[in-house]
N, C-alpha and C positions, 0 to 999 in steps of 0.2 A: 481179646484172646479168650478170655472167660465165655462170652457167648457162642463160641463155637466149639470149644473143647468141652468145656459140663455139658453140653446136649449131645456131646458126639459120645464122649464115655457113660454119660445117663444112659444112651442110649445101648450102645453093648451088653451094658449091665441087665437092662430090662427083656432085652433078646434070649435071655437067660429063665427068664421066667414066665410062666403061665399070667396074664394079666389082659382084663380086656378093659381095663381104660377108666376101670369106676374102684377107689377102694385102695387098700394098699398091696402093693408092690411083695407078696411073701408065699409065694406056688412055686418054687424052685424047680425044673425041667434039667439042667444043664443045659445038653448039647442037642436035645431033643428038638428045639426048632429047626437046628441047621440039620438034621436028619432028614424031620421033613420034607426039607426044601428037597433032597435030590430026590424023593419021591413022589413029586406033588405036578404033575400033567399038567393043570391050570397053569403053572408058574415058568414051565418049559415051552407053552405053546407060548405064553405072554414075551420070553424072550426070544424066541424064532420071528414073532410079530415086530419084534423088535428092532433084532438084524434087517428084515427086509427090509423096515421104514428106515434103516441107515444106507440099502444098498439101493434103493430108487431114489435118495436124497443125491446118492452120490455120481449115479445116473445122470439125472438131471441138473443139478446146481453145478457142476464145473463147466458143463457147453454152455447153458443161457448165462449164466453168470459173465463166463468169459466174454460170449458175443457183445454182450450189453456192453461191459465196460470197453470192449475194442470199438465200438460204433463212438461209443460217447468220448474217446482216448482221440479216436479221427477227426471229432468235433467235427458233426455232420451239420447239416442248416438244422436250427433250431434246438441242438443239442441242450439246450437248458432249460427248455420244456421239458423235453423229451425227459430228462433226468428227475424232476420234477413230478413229473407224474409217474415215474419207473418205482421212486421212492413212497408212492402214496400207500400201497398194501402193507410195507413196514409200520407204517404210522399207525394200523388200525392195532387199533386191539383186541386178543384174542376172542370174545363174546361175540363182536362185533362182524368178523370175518368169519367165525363159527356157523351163526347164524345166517348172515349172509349167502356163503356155499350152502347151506342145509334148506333153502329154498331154489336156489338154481336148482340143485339134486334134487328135489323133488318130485317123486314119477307121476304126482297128475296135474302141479301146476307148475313147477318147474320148465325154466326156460328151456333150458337143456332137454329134456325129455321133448319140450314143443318143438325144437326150430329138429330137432332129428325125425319127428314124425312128418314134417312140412316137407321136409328136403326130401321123403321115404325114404328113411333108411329106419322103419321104424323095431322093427332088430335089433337095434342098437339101443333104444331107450329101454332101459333097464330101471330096477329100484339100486340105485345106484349105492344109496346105504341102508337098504336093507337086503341086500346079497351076501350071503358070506365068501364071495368071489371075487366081489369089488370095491367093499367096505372099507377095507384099511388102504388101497391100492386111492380110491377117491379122496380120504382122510392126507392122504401122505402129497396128493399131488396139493390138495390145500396146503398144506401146511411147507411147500417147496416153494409154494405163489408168494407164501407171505416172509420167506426168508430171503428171496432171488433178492430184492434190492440191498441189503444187507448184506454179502459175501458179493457182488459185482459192488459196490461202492469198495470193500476194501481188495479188490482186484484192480479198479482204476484208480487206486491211490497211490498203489505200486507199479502201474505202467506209469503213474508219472515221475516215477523215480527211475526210468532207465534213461543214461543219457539219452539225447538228442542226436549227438553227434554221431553213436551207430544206426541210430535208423538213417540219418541224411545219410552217411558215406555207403550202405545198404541200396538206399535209393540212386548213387550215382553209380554205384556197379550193374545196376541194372534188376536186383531182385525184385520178385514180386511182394506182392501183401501176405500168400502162403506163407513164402519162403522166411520173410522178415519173423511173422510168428513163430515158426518150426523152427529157427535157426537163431533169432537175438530173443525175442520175447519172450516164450515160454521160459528157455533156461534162466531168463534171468529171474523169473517170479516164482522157481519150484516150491520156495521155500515156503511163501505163501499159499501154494496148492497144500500142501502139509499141514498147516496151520487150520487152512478150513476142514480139512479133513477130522483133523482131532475136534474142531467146532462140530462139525455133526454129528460125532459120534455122541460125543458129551450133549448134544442137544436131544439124541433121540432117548437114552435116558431120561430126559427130563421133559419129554415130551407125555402132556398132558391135555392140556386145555382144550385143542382141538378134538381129542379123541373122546372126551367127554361132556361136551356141549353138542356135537355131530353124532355120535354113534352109542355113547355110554360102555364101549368096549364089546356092541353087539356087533351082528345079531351070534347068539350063542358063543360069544368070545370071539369071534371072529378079525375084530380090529384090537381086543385087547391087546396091551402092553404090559412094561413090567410097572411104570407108575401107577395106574389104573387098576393094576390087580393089588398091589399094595395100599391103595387107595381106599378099595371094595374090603381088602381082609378087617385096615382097620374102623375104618368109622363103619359099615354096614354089617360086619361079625363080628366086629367088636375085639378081633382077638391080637390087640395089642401085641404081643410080645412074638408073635411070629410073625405079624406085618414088621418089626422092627429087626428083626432078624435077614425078614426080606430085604430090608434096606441095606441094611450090614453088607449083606451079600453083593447086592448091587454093587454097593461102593467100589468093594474092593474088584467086582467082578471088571467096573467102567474105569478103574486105575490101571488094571492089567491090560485092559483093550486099549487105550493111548498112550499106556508107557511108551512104547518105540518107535511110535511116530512123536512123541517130546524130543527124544532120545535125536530126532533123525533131524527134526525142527532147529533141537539147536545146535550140533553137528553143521547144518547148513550156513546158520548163524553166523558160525566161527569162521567157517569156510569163505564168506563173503567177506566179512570185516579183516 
């Protein structure tokens, strides 16, 4: 308890005061950081960068996600490779896939850029992160590669918890594979839809590592975030007490955004049981 509550109230406290990181703690501001905040551009574009990296998360992760686990639920031939290597981008670590994607993206040796000019379509190879049009849109699609096995493993864990018995008696009425999704499957896993949902949201808050090993929150802020700028205020300005304030903000701002999907989560909970 102690390790989370003294750095969490250390921290409030310090948000309160002018400090950048060397020295002691005794420039009193009050409320003047959190003034700041609601006039500070940098900090509003960093959280617009933010929403979007939750709303092409959530784009994408619930169809691939879903498919995978419904392919691998069918237990198609070789379904245990296949899961096997599904899981293998989970397992890397962030440095590791960072840098990885930061050579495909590459616009002069970069794969990506070659196999688009080979095919002509050379239009399309771009400086993929050095655009501020595709920077964070390239960042975001990495960082959906390396979570897809991770929210489809806990999608097929829960398909294997719907009886049996309505898919077979499903299948002697004659339903298709649509219908059985749209009509037993989905409903029965909403709850779990919910669940990943509050995981992204909570992740793109905490989403870091990608966006500053690939891009450093360029080019001109253009892939920043809100960790990344709180990142940059403290260790590179030094200015402790309003990166701490930033965070403050955050907290509560990322407790407000998943309250009612908690709220809805276990609501469903109840409703199952």
């Amino acid at each position: 308890m102690i390790f989370f509550y003294y750095p969490f109230f250390n921290g409030i406290r310090i948000s309160f005061f002018e400090y950048t990181g060397i020295g002691a703690i005794d420039e009193f501001v009050g409320l003047e950081n959190y003034f700041q905040i609601l006039t500070d551009k940098h900090f509003l574009k960093s959280i617009i960068n933010t929403i979007i990296l939750i709303i092409v998360n959530i784009i994408l992760v619930y169809p691939i996600s879903f498919i995978l686990a419904y392919i691998l639920y069918r237990r198609v031939p070789l379904s245990h490779i296949f899961q096997f290597l599904l899981f293998i981008p989970y397992l890397l670590s962030m440095v590791v896939v960072g840098t990885l994607w930061s050579i495909i993206f590459d616009p002069t040796i970069g794969p990506l850029n070659t196999l688009l000019n080979s095919i002509g379509l050379e239009r399309f190879a771009l400086s993929w992160l050095g655009d501020k049009n595709t920077a964070l849109y390239a960042v975001s699609l990495v960082g959906v590669w390396k979570v897809i096995p991770f929210y489809m493993l806990i999608i097929y864990s829960n398909l294997l918890k719907i009886p049996k018995e309505l898919i077979e008696a499903s299948e002697v009425d004659g339903a298709s594979y649509l219908q059985q999704i749209l009509y037993i499957i989905i409903p029965n896993i909403l709850s779990i839809f919910n669940a990943i949902l509050i995981l992204i949201i909570t992740g793109a808050f905490r989403f870091f590592d990608l966006i500053w090993i690939m891009t450093l929150g360029g080019p001109g802020g253009a892939s920043e975030v809100t960790t990344t700028y709180i990142y940059r205020k403290s260790f590179q300005n030094n200015d402790f007490g309003y990166a701490t304030a930033l965070s403050i903000f955050i907290l509560f701002y990322s407790i407000m955004s998943v309250a009612p999907f908690i709220w809805l989560f276990i609501q469903s909970l109840k409703s199952e049981s």
